[in-house]
C-alpha positions in Angstrom: -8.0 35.5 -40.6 -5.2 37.2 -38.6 -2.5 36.3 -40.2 0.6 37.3 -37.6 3.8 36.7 -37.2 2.4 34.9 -33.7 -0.4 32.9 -35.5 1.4 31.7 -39.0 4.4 30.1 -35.7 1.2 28.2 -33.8 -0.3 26.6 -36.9 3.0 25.4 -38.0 3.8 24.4 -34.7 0.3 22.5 -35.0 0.3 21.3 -38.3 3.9 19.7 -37.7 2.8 18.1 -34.3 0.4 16.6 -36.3 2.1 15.4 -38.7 4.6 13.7 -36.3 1.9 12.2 -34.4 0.3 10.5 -37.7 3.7 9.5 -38.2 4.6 8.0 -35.2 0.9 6.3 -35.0 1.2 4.5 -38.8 4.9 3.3 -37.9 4.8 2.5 -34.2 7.6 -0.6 -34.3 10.1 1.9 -35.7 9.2 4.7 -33.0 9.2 1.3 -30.2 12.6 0.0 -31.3 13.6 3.6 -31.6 12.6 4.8 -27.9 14.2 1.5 -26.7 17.4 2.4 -28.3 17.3 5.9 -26.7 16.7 4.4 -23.2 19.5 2.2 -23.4 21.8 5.0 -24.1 20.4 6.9 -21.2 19.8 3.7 -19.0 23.1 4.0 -16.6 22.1 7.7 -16.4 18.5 7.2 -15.5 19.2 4.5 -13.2 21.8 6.5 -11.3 19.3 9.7 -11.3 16.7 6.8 -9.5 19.4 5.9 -7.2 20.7 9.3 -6.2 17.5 9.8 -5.1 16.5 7.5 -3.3 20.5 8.0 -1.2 19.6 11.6 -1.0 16.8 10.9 1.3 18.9 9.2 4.5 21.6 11.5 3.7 19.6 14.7 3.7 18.5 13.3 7.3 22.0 12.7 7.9 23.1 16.0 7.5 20.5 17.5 9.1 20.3 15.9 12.3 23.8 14.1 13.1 26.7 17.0 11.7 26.7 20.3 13.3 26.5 23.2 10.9 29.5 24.5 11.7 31.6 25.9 9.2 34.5 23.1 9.5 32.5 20.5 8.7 31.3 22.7 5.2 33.6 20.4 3.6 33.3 16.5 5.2 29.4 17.0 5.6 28.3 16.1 2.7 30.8 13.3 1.9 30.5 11.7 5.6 26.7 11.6 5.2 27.0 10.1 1.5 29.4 7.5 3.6 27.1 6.9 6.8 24.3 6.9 3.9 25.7 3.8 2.0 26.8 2.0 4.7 23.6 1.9 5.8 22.0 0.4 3.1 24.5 -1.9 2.9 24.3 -3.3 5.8 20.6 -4.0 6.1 20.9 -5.6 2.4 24.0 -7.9 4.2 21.8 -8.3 7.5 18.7 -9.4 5.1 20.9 -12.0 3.1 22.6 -12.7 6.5 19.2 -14.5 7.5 17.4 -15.2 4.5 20.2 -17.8 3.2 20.4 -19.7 6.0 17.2 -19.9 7.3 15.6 -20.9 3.8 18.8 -23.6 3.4 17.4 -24.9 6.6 14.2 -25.3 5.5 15.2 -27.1 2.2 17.2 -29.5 4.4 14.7 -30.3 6.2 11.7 -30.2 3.9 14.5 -33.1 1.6 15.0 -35.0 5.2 11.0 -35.4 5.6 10.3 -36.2 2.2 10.4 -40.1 2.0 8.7 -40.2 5.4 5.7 -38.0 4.7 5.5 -40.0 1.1 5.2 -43.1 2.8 2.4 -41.4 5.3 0.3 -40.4 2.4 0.7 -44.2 1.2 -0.2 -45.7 4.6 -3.8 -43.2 4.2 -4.0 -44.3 1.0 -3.8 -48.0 1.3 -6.2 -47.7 4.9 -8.8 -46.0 2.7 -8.9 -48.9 -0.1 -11.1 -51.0 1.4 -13.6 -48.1 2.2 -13.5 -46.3 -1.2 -12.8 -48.1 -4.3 -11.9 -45.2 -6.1 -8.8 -45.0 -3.8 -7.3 -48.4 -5.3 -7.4 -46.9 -9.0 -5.6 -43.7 -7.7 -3.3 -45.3 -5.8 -2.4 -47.6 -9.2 -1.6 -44.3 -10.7 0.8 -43.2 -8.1 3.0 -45.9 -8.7 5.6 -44.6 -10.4 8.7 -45.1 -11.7 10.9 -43.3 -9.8 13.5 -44.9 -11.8 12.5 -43.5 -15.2 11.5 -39.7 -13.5 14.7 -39.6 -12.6 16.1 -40.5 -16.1 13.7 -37.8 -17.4 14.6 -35.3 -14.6 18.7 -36.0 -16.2 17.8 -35.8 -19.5 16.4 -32.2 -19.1 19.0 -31.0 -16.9 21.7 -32.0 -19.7 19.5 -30.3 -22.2 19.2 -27.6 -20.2 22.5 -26.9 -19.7 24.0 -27.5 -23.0 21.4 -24.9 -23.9 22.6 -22.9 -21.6 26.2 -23.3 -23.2 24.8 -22.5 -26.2 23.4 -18.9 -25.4 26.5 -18.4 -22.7 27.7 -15.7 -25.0 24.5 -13.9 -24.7 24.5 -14.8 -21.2 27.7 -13.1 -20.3 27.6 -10.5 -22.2 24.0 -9.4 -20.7 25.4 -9.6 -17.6 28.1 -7.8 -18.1 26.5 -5.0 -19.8 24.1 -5.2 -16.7 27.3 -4.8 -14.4 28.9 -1.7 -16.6 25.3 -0.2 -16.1 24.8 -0.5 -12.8 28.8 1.2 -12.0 28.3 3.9 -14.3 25.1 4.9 -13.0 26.2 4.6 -9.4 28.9 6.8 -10.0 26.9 9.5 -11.7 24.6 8.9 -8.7 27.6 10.2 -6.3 28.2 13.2 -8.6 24.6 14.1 -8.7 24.4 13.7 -5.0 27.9 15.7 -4.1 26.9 18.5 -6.2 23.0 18.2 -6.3 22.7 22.3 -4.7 25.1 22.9 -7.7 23.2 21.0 -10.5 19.9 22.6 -8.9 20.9 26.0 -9.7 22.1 25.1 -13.4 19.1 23.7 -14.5 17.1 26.9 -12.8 18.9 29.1 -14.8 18.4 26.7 -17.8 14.9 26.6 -17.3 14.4 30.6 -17.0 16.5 31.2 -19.6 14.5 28.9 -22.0 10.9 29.6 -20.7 8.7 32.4 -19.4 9.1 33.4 -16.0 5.4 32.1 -15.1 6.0 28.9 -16.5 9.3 28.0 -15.4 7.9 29.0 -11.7 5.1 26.7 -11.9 7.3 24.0 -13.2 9.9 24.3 -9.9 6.6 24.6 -8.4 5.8 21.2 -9.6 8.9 19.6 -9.1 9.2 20.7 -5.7 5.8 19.0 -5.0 7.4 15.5 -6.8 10.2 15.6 -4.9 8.2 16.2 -1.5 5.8 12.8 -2.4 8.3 10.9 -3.8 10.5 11.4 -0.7 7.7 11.3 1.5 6.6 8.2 -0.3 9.4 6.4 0.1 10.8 7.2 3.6 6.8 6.1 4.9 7.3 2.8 2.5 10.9 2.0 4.3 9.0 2.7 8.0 6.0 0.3 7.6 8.0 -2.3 5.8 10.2 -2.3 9.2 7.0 -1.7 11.6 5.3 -4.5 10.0 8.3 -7.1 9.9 8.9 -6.3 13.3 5.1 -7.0 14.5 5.2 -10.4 12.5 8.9 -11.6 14.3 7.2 -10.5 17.2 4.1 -12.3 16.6 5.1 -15.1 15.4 7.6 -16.1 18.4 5.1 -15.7 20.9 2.9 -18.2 19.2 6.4 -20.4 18.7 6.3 -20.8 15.3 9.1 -22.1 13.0 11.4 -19.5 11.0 10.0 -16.3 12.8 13.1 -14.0 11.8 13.5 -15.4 8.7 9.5 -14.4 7.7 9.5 -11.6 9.7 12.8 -10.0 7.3 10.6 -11.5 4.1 7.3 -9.8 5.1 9.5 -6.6 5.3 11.2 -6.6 2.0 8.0 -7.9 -0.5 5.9 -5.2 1.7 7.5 -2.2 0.1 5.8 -3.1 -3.2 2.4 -1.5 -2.3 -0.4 -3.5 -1.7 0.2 -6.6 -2.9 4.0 -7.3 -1.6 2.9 -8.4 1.8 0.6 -11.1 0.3 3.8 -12.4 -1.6 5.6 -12.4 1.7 3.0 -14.3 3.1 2.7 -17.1 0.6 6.5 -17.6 0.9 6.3 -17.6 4.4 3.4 -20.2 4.3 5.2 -22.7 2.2 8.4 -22.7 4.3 6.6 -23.5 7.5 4.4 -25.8 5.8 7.5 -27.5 4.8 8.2 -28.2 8.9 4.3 -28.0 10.1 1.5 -28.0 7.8 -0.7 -27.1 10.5 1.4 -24.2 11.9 0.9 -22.7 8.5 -2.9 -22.7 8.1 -2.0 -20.7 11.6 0.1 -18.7 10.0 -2.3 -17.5 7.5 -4.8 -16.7 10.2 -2.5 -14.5 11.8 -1.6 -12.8 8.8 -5.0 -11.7 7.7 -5.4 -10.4 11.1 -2.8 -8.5 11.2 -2.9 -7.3 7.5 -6.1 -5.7 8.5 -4.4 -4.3 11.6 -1.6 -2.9 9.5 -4.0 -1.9 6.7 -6.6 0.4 8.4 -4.4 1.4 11.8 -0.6 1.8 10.5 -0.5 2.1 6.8 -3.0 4.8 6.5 -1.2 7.0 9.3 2.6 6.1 8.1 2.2 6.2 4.0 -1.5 7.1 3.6 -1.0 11.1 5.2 2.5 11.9 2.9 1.2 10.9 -0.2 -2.2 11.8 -0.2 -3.4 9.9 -2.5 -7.2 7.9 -2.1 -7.4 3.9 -1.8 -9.0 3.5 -4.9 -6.5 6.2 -7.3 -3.5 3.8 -4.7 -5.2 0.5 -6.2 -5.5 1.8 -10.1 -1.6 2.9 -9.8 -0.5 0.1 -8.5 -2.6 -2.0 -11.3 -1.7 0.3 -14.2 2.3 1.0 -13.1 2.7 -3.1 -12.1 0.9 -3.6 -16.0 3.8 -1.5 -17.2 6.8 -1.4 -16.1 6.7 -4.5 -13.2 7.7 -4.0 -9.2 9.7 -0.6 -10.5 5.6 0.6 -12.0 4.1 -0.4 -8.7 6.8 1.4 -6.8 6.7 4.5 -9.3 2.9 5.0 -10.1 1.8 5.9 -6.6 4.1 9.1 -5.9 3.5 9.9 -9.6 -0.2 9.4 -9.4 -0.2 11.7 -6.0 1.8 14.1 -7.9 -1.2 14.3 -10.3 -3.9 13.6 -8.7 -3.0 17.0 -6.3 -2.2 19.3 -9.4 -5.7 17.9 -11.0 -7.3 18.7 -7.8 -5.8 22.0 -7.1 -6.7 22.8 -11.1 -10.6 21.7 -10.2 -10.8 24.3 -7.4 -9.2 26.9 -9.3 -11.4 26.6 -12.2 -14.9 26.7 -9.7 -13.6 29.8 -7.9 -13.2 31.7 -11.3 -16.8 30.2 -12.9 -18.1 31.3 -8.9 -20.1 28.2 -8.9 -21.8 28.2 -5.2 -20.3 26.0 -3.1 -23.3 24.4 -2.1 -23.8 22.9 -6.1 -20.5 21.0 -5.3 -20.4 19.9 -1.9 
């Protein structure tokens, strides 16, 4: 054996990876509790890194298209974008609340106001069917209730409830304000990152040549490049059939005069940027506040959703999202599955770019590797 100076670094470099990983894999609670420490230390600053960039894309646009590049605005571009940038999302955040409180406070109000009536309606059906089904007498025993005693009940767990919640109010509070610190201290870092993001760029190039070979630190910027061009793509196609598809729902919905058009329309847009499934969420709320006014009008409502869910899903989706990320329907379903599995909404939301990411560096691998075995073309096609 060749025993170099080279050789003798791999196999210690191997024989101490292994013996990390059997470490790791024979004490796994220490190494969980341990990597949930670490990412509450870095928490404000990973948060403000995912928040950065999802700013940078409406202020990259911003800067591109609305300032001049003249050479007095060097100094206000960036900070005037940033501005214009969270305005923005601010005011579509204010806009949504603006009509999702009322409208679903109007629906409760009136859901409460038709409550005793449609009780006594279901009674009245109940008490004609007696004398044709004897089965109908026995139920309609059982729904005698005391309303008396559920109330007691209802009381009763609401007290308990809430001295439990007394209890725990020190945990309470000071989750919610560790939650609070997190989310300042990694919105600021997110406005540092994004006032000096050419700055930052160039710092971690140098880092990352100085530290690596000069092939391997290009295909790295090589790769991160890619990420940044799917995640950014990703999420700019996400925004834009969230709002096309919100649109077509308010739009649908008011020629067929249904109830709460607006108020569904804004819900269908915000559960639709979780891929795949969020639209179906949106739906489902949507259903049960019209069927709160109309029962009927929200069987309708259903209809019309699944039609234009299959509208959306093979006309708009696959030409809005479907092109920038490049990713196939079945790799889009298994992200969404494995990252929801994981990590929740944030997974769903994470696992697609990530996934397109590596599903284009496997493929691009593949075709590499044929062209240097020469394997015909006509073995593979």
């Amino acid at each position: 054996m060749n025993l170099s100076k080279e050789n003798v670094k791999n196999w210690l470099i191997v024989l101490c990876g292994g013996a990390a990983f059997y470490a790791g894999v024979q004490h796994l609670d220490v190494l969980w509790e341990a990597l949930r420490a670490l990412l509450g230390v870095f928490a404000p600053f990973l948060l403000g890194g995912a928040i950065a960039f999802v700013l940078n894309v409406p202020m990259r646009s911003i800067e591109r298209h609305v300032f001049p590049k003249e050479k007095q605005m060097d100094r206000l571009r960036r900070p005037l974008a940033l501005i214009f940038s969270l305005l923005a999302v601010i005011g579509v955040l204010v806009v949504a609340l603006y009509v999702i409180i009322p409208g679903v406070k109007e629906a409760v109000v009136t859901a409460a106001a038709q409550l005793p009536d449609a009780v006594d309606r279901l009674f009245g059906k109940l008490q004609g069917l007696e004398a044709y089904l004897p089965e109908a007498g026995a139920l309609l025993q059982e729904l005698q209730l005391d309303w008396r005693s559920i109330a007691e009940n209802l009381m009763d767990t609401a007290k308990n409830w809430a001295a439990g919640l007394v209890s725990t109010g020190g945990g309470l509070i000071g989750g919610a304000v560790s939650a609070v610190s997190t989310f300042i201290i990694g919105f600021i870092f997110s406005i540092y990152i994004l006032l000096q993001k050419e700055k930052l760029s160039r710092q971690g190039k140098q880092v990352l040549y100085a530290l690596v070979r000069e092939e391997r630190a290009d295909r790295t910027v090589e790769i991160l490049r890619l990420a940044e061009r799917t995640f950014s793509s990703f999420l700019s196609g996400q925004c834009l059939e969230a709002v096309i598809l919100g649109c077509i729902f308010v739009i649908a919905m008011t020629l067929l005069k249904m109830p709460y058009a607006l108020l569904v329309g804004v819900l269908i847009s915000l559960t639709s940027l979780i891929p795949i499934v969020g639209a179906f969420i949106g739906c489902a709320v949507g259903a049960l506040l019209i069927a709160l006014t109309d029962p009927v009008q929200a069987v309708v409502f259903v209809v019309v959703f699944l039609v234009l869910q299959q509208v959306e899903g093979n006309l708009i989706y696959p030409h809005v999202v479907g092109s920038s990320v490049g990713l196939p329907s079945i790799w889009v379903l298994a992200a969404v599955s494995v990252g929801g599995k994981l990590m929740g909404v944030a997974g769903m939301l994470l696992f697609i770019p990530l996934c397109s990411v590596a599903y284009a560096l496997f493929r691009d691998y593949v075709k590499k590797r044929l062209k240097e075995k020469k394997v015909p073309r006509s073995k593979w096609l």
